[in-house]
The first five atom37 places (N, CA, C, CB, O) and aatype in JSON, in Angstrom:
{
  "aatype": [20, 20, 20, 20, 20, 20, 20, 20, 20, 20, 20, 20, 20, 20, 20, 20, 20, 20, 20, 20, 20, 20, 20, 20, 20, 20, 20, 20, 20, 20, 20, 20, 20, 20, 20, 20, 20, 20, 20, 20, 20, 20, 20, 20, 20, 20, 20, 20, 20, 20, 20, 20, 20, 20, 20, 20, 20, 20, 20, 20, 20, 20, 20, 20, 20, 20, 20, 20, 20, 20, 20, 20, 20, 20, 20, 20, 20, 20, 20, 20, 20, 20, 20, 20, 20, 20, 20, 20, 20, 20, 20, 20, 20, 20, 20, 20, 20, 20, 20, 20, 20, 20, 20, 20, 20, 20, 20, 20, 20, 20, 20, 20, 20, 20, 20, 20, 20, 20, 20, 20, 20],
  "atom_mask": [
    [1, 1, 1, 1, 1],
    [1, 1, 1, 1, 1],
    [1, 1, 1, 1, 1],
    [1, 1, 1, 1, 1],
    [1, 1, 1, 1, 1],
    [1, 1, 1, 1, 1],
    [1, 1, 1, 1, 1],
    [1, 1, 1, 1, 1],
    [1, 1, 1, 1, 1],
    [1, 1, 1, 1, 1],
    [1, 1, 1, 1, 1],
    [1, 1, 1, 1, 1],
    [1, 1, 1, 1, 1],
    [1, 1, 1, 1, 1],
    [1, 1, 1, 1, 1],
    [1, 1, 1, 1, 1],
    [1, 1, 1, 1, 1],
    [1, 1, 1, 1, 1],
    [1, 1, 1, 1, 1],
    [1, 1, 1, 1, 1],
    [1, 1, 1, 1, 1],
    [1, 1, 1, 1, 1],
    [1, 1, 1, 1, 1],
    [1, 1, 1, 1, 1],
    [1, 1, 1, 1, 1],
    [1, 1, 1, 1, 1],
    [1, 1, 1, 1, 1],
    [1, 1, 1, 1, 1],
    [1, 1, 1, 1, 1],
    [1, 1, 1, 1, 1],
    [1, 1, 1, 1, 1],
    [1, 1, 1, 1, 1],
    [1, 1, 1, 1, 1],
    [1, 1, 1, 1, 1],
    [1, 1, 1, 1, 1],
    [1, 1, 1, 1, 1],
    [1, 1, 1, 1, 1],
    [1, 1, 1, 1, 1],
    [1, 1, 1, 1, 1],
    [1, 1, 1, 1, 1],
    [1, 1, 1, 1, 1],
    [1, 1, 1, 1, 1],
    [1, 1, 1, 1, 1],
    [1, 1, 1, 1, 1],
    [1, 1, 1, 1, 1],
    [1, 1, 1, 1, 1],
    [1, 1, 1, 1, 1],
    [1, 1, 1, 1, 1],
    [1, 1, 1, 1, 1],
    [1, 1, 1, 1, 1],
    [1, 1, 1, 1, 1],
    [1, 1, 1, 1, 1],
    [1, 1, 1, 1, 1],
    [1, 1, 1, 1, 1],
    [1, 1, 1, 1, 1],
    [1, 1, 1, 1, 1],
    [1, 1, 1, 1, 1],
    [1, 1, 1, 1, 1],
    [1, 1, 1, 1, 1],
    [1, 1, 1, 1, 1],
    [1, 1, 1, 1, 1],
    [1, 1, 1, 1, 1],
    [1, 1, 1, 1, 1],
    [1, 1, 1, 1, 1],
    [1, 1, 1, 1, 1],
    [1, 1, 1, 1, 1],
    [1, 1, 1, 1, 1],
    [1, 1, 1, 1, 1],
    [1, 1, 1, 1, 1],
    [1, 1, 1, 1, 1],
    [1, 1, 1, 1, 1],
    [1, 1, 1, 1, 1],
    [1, 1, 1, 1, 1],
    [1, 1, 1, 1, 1],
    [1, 1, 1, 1, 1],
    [1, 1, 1, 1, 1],
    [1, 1, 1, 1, 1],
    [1, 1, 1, 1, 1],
    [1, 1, 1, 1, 1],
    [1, 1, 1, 1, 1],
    [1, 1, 1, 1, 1],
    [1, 1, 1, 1, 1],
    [1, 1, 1, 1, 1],
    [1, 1, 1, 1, 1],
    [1, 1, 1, 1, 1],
    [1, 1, 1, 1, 1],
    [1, 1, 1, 1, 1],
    [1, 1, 1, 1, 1],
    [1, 1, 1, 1, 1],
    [1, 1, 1, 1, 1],
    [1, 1, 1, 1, 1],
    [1, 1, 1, 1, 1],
    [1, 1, 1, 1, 1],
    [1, 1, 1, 1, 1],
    [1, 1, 1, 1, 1],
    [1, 1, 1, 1, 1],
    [1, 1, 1, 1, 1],
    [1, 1, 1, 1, 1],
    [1, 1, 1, 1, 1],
    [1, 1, 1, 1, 1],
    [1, 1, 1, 1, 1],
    [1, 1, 1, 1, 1],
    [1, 1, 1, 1, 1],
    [1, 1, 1, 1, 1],
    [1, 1, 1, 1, 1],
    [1, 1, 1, 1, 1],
    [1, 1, 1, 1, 1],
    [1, 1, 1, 1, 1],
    [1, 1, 1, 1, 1],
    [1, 1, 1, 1, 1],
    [1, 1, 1, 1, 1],
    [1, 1, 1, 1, 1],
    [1, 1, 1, 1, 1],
    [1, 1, 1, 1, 1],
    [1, 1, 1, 1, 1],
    [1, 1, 1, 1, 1],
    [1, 1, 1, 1, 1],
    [1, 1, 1, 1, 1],
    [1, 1, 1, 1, 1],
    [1, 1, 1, 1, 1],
    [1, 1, 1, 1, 1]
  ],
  "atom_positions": [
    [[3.77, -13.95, 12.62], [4.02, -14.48, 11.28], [5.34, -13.95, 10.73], [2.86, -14.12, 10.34], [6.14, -14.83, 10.39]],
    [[5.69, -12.79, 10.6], [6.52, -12.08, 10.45], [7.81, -12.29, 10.78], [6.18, -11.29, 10.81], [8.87, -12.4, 10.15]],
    [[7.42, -12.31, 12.12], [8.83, -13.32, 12.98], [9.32, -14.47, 12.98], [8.79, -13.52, 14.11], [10.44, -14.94, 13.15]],
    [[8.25, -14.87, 12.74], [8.73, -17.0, 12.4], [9.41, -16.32, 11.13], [6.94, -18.79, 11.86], [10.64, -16.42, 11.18]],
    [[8.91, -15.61, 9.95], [9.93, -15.81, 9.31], [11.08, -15.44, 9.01], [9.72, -15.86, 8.76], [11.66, -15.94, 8.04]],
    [[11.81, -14.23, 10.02], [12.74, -14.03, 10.28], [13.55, -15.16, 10.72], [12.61, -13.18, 10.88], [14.58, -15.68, 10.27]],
    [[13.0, -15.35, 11.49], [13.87, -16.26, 12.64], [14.39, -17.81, 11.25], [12.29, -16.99, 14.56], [15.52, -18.32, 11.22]],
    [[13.22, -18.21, 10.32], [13.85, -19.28, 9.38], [14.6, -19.01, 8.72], [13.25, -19.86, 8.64], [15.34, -19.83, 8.17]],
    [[14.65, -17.67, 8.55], [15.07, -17.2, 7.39], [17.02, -16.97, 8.03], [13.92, -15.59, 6.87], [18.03, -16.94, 7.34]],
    [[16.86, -16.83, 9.58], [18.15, -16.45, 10.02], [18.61, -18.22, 10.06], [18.17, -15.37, 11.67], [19.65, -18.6, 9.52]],
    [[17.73, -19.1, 10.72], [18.18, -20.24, 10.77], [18.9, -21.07, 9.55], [17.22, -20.78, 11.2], [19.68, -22.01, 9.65]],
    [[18.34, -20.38, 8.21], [18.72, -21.05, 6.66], [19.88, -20.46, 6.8], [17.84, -20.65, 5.13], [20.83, -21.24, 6.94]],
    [[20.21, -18.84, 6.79], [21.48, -18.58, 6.48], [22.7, -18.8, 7.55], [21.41, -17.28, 6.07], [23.86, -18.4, 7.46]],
    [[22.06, -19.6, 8.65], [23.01, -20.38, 9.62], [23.62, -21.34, 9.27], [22.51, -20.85, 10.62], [24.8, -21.59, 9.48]],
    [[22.77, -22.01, 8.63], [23.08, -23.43, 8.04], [24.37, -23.22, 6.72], [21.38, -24.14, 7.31], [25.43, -23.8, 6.47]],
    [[23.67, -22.13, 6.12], [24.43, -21.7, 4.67], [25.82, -21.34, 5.64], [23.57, -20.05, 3.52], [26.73, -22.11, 5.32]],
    [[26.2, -20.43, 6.68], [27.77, -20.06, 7.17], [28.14, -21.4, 7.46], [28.01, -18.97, 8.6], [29.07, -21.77, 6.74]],
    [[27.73, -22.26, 8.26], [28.27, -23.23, 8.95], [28.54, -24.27, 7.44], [27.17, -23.81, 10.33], [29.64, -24.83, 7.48]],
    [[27.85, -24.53, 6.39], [28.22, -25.34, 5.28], [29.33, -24.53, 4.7], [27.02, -25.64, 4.26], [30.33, -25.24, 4.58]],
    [[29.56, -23.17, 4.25], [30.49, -22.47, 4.19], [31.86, -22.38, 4.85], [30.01, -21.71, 4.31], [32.87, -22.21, 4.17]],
    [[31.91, -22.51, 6.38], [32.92, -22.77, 6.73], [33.82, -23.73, 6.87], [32.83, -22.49, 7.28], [35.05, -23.73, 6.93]],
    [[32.7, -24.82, 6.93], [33.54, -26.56, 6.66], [33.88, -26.74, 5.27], [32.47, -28.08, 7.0], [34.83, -27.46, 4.96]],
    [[33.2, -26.17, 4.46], [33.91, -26.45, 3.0], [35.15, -25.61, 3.06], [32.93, -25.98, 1.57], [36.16, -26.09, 2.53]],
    [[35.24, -24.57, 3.57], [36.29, -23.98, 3.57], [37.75, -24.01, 3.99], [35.95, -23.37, 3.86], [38.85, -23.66, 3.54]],
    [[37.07, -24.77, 5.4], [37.92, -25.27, 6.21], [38.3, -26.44, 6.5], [37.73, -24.95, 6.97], [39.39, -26.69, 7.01]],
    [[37.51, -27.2, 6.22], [37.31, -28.92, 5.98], [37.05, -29.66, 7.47], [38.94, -29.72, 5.22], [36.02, -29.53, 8.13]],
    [[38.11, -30.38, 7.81], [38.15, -31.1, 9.28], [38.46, -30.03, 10.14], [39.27, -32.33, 9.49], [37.88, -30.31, 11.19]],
    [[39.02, -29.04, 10.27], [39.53, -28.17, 11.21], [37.97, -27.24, 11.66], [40.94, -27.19, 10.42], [37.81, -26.81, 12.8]],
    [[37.09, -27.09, 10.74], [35.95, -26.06, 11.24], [35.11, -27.55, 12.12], [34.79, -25.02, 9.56], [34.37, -27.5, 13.1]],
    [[35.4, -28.33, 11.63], [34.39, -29.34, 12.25], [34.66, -29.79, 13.92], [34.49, -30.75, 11.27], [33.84, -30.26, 14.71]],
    [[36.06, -29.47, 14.14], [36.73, -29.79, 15.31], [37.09, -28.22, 16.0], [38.11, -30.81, 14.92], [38.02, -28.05, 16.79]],
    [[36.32, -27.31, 15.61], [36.09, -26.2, 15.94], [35.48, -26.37, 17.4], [35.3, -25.56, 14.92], [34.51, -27.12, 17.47]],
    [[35.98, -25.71, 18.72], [34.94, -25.24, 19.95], [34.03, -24.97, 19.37], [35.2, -24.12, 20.88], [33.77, -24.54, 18.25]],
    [[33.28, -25.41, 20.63], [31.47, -24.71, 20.58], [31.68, -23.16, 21.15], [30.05, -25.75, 21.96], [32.25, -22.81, 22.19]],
    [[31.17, -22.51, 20.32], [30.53, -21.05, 20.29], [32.23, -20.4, 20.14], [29.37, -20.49, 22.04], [32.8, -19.48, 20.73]],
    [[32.62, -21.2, 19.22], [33.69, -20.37, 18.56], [33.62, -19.89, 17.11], [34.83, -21.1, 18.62], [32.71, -20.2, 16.34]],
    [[34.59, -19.14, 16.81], [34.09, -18.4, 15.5], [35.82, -18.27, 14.56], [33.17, -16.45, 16.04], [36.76, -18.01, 15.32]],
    [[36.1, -18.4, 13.38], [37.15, -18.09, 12.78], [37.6, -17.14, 11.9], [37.34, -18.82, 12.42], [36.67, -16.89, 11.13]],
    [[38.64, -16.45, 11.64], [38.9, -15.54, 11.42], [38.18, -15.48, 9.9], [40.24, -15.38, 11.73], [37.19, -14.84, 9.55]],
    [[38.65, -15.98, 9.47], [37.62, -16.27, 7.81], [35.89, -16.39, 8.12], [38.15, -18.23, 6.91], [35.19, -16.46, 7.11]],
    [[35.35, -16.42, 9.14], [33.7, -16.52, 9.19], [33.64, -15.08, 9.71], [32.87, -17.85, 10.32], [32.5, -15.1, 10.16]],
    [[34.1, -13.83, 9.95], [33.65, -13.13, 10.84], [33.58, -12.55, 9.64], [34.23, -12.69, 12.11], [32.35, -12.42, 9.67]],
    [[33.99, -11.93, 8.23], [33.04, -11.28, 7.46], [32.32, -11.98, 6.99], [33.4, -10.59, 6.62], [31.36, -11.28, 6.67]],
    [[32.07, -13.34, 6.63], [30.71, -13.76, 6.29], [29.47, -13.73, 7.29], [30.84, -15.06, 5.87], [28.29, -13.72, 6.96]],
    [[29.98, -13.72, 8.59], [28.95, -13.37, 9.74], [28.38, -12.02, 9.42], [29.66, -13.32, 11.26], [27.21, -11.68, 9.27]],
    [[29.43, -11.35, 9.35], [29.27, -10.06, 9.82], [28.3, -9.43, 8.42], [30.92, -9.27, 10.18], [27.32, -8.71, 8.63]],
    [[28.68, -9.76, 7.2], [27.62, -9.8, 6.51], [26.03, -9.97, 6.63], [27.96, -10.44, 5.98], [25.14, -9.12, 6.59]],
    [[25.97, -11.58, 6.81], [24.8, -11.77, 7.59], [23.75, -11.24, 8.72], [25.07, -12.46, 7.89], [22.55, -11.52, 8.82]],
    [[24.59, -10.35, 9.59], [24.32, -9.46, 10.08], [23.88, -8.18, 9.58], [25.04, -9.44, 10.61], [23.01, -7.57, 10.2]],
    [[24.56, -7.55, 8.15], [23.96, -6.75, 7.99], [23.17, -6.75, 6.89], [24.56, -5.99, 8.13], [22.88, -5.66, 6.4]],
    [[22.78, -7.73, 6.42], [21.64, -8.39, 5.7], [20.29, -8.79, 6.58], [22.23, -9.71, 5.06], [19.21, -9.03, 6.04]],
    [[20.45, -8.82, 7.67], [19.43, -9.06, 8.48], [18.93, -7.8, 9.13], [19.81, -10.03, 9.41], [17.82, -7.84, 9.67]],
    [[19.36, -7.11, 9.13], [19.05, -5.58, 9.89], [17.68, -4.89, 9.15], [20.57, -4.34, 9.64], [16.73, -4.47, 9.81]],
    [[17.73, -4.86, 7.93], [16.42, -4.83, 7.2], [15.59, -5.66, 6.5], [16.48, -4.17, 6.53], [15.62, -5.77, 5.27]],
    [[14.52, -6.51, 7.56], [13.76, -7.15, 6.68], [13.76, -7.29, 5.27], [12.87, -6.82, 6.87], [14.17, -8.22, 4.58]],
    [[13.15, -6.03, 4.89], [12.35, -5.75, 3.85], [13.42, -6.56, 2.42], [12.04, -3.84, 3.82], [13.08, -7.19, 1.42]],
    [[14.99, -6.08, 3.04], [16.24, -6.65, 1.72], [15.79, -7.91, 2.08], [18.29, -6.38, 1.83], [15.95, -8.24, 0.91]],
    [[15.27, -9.18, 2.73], [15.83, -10.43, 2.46], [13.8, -10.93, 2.27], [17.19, -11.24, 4.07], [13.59, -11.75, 1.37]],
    [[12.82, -10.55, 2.89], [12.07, -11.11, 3.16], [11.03, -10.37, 2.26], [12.02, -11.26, 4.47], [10.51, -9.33, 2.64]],
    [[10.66, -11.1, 0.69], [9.59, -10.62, 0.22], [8.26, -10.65, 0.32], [9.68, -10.77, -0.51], [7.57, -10.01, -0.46]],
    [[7.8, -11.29, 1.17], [6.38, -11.59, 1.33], [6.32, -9.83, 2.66], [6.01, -13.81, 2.18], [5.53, -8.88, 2.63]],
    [[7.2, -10.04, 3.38], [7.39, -8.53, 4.25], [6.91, -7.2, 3.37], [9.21, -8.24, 4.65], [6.09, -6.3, 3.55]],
    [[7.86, -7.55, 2.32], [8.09, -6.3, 1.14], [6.83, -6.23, 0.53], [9.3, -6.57, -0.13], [6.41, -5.08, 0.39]],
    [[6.04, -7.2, 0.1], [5.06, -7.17, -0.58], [3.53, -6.51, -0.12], [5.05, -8.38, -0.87], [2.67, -5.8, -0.63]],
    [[3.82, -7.37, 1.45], [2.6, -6.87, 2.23], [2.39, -5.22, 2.62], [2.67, -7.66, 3.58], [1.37, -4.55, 2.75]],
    [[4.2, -4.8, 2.76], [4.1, -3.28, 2.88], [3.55, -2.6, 1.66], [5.47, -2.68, 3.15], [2.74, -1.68, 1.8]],
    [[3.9, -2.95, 0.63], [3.12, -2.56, -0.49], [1.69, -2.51, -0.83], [3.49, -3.13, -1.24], [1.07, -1.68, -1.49]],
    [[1.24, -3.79, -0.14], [-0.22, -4.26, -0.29], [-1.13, -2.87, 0.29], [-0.52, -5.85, 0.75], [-2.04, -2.17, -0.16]],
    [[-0.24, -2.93, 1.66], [-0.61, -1.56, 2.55], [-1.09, -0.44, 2.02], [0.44, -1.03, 3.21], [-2.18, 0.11, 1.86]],
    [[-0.11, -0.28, 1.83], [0.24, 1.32, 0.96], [-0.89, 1.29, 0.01], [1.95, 1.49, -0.06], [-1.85, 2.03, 0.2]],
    [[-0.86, 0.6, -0.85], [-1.86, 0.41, -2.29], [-3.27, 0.54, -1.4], [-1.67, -1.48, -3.37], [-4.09, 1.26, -1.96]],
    [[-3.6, 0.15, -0.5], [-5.02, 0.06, 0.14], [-4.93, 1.1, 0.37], [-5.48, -0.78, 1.23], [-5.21, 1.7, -0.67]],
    [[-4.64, 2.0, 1.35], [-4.71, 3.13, 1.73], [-4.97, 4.48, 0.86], [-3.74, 3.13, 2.31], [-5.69, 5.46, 1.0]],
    [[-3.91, 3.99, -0.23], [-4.11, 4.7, -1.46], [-5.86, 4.6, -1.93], [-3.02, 3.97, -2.63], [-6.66, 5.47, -2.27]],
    [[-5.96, 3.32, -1.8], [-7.33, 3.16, -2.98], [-8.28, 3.43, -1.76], [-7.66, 1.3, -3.99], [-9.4, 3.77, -2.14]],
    [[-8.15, 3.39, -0.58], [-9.34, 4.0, 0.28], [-9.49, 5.28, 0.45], [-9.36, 3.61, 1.5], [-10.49, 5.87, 0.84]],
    [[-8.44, 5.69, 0.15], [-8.58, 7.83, -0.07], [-9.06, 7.71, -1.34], [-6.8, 9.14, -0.12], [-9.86, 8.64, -1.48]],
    [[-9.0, 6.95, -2.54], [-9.64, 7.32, -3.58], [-11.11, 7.0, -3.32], [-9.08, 6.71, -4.75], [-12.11, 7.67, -3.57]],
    [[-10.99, 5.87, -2.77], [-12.52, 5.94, -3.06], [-13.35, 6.26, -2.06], [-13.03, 4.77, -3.51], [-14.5, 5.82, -2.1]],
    [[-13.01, 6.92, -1.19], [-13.74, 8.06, 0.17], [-13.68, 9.25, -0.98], [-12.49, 8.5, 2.11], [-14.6, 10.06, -1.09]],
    [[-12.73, 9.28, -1.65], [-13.39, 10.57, -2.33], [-13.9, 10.65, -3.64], [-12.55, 11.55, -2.36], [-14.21, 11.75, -4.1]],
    [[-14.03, 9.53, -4.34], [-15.38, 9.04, -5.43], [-16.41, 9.07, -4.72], [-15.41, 7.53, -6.12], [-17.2, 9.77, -5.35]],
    [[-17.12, 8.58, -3.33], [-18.24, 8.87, -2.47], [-18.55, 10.25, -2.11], [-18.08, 8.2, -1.34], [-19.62, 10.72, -1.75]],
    [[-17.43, 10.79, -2.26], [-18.16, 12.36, -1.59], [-18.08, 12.74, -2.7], [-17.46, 13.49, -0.38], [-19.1, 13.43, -2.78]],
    [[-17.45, 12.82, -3.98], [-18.03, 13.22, -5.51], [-18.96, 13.24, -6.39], [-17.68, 12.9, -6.1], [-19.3, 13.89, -7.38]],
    [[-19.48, 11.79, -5.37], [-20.99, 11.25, -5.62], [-22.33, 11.84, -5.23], [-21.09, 10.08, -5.03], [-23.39, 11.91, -5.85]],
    [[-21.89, 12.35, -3.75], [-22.57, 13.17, -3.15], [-23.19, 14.63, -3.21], [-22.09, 13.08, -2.48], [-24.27, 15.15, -2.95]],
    [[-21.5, 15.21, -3.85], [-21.62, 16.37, -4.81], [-21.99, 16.57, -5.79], [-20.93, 16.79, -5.06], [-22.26, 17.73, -6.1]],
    [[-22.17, 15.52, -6.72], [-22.91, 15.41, -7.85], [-24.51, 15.45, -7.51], [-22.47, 14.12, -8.54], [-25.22, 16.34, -7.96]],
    [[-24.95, 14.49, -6.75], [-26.17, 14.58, -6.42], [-26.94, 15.64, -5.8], [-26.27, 13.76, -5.84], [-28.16, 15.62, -5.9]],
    [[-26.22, 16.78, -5.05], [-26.73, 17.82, -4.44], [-26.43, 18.86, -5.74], [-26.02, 18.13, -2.91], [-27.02, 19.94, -5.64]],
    [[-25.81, 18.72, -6.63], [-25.79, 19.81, -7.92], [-27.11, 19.49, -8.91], [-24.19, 19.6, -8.95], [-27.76, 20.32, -9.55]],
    [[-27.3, 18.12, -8.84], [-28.4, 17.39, -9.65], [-29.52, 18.25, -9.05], [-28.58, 15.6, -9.42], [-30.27, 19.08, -9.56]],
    [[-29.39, 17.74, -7.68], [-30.52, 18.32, -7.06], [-31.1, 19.25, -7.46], [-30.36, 18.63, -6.07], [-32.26, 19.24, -7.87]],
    [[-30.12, 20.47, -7.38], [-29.98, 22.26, -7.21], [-30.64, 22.14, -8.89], [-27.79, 23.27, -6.88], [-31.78, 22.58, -9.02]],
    [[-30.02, 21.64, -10.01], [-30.39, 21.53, -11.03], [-31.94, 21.42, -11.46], [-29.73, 20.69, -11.31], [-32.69, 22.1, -12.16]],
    [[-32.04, 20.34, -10.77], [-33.75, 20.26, -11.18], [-34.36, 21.23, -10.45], [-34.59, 18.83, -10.83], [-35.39, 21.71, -10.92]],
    [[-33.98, 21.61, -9.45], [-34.36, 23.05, -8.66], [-35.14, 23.98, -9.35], [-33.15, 23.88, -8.29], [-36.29, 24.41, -9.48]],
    [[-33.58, 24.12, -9.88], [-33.6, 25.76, -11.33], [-34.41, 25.26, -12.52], [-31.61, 26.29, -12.29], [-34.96, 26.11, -13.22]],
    [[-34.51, 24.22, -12.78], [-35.15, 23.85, -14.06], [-37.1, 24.04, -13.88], [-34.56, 22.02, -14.41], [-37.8, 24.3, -14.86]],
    [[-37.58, 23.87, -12.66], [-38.54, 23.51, -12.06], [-38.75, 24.99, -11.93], [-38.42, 22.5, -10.91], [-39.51, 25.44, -12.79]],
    [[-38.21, 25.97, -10.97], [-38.28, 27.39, -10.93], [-38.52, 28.36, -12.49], [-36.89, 27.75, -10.22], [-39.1, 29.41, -12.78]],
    [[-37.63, 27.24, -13.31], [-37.81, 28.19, -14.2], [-38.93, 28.03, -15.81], [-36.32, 28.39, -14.49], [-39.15, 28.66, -16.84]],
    [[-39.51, 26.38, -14.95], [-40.59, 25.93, -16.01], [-41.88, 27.27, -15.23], [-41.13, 23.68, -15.85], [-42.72, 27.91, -15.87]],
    [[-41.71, 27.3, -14.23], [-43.07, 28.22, -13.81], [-42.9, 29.48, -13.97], [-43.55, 28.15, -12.4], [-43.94, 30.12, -14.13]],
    [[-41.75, 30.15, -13.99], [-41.94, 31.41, -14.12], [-41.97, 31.29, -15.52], [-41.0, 32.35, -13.47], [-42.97, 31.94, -15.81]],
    [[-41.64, 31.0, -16.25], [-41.62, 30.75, -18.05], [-43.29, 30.79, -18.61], [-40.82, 28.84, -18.52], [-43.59, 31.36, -19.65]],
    [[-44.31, 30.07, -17.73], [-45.32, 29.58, -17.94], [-46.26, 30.78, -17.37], [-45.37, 28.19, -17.4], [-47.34, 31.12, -17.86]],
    [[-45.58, 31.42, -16.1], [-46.16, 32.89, -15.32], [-46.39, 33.86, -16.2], [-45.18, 33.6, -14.27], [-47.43, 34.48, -16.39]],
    [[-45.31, 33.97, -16.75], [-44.92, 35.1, -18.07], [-45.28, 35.21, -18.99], [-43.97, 35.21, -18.57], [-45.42, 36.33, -19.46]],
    [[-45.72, 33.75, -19.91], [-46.13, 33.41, -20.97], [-47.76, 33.63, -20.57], [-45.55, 31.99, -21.41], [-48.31, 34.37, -21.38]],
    [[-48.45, 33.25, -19.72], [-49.79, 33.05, -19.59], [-49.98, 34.3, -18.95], [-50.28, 31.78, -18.88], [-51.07, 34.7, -19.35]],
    [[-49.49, 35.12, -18.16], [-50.31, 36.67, -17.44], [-49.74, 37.82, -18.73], [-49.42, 37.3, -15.28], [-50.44, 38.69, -19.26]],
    [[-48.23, 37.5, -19.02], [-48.3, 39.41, -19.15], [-47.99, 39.18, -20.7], [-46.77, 40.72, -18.04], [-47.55, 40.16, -21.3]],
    [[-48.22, 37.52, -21.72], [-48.5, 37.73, -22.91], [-49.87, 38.13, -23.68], [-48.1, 36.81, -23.27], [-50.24, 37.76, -24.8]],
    [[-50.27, 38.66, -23.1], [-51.77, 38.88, -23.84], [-51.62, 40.39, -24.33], [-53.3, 38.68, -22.65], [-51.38, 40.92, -25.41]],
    [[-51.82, 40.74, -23.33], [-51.77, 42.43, -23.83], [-50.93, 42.72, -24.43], [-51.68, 43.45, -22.96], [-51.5, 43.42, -25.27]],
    [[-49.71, 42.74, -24.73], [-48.85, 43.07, -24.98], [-48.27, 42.95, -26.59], [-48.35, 42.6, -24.08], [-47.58, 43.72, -27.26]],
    [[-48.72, 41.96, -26.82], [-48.57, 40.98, -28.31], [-49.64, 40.92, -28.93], [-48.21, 39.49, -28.22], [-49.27, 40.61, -30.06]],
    [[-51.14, 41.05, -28.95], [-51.74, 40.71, -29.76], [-52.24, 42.19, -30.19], [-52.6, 39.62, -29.38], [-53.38, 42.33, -30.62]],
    [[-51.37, 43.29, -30.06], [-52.06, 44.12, -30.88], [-51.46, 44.35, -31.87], [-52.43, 45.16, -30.43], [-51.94, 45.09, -32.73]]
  ]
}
């Protein structure tokens, strides 16, 4: 996918030098050899060339998808670690009702064996 659209994307700005050079040049670029090149096209080539070297400058759907990337990756470390936060929460819950449970009986141990004697005189 990627490549087809390189490759249109090189074929458009083929079209764009070659309309460029006949306007420029008029009848003379048109009566140009095949696989020749003129002194006036070799920095607009050569441009083109280095406009093409990095995707990412000419081809936004490229640019976008790298982003898309990134953003996922991002939001899958977040939310691998909202799940194990979840997890940690629930084993503190746990531990919680633990202590709460431990400490309804000894509360109730204390209150019912060693309040008698002690208080009602």
């Amino acid at each position: 996918m990627v490549g087809e659209e390189v490759v249109r994307k090189a074929a458009a700005r083929e079209a764009e030098v070659r309309e460029a050079e006949v306007s420029a040049h008029g009848e003379a670029a048109q009566k140009a050899a095949t696989e020749s090149l003129s002194k006036s096209a070799r920095p607009l080539l050569r441009d083109t060339c280095d406009k093409f070297k990095d995707p990412d400058s000419f081809d936004r759907v490229l640019s976008c998808t790298k982003e898309v990337d990134e953003v996922r990756g991002i939001l899958h470390g977040t939310v691998g670690q909202l799940l194990s936060n979840q997890d940690n929460l629930e084993v503190l819950e746990d531990k919680a009702e633990d202590l709460r449970t431990s400490g309804d009986n000894e509360r109730g141990s204390v209150e019912g064996g060693g309040g008698e004697g002690g208080r009602g005189e």
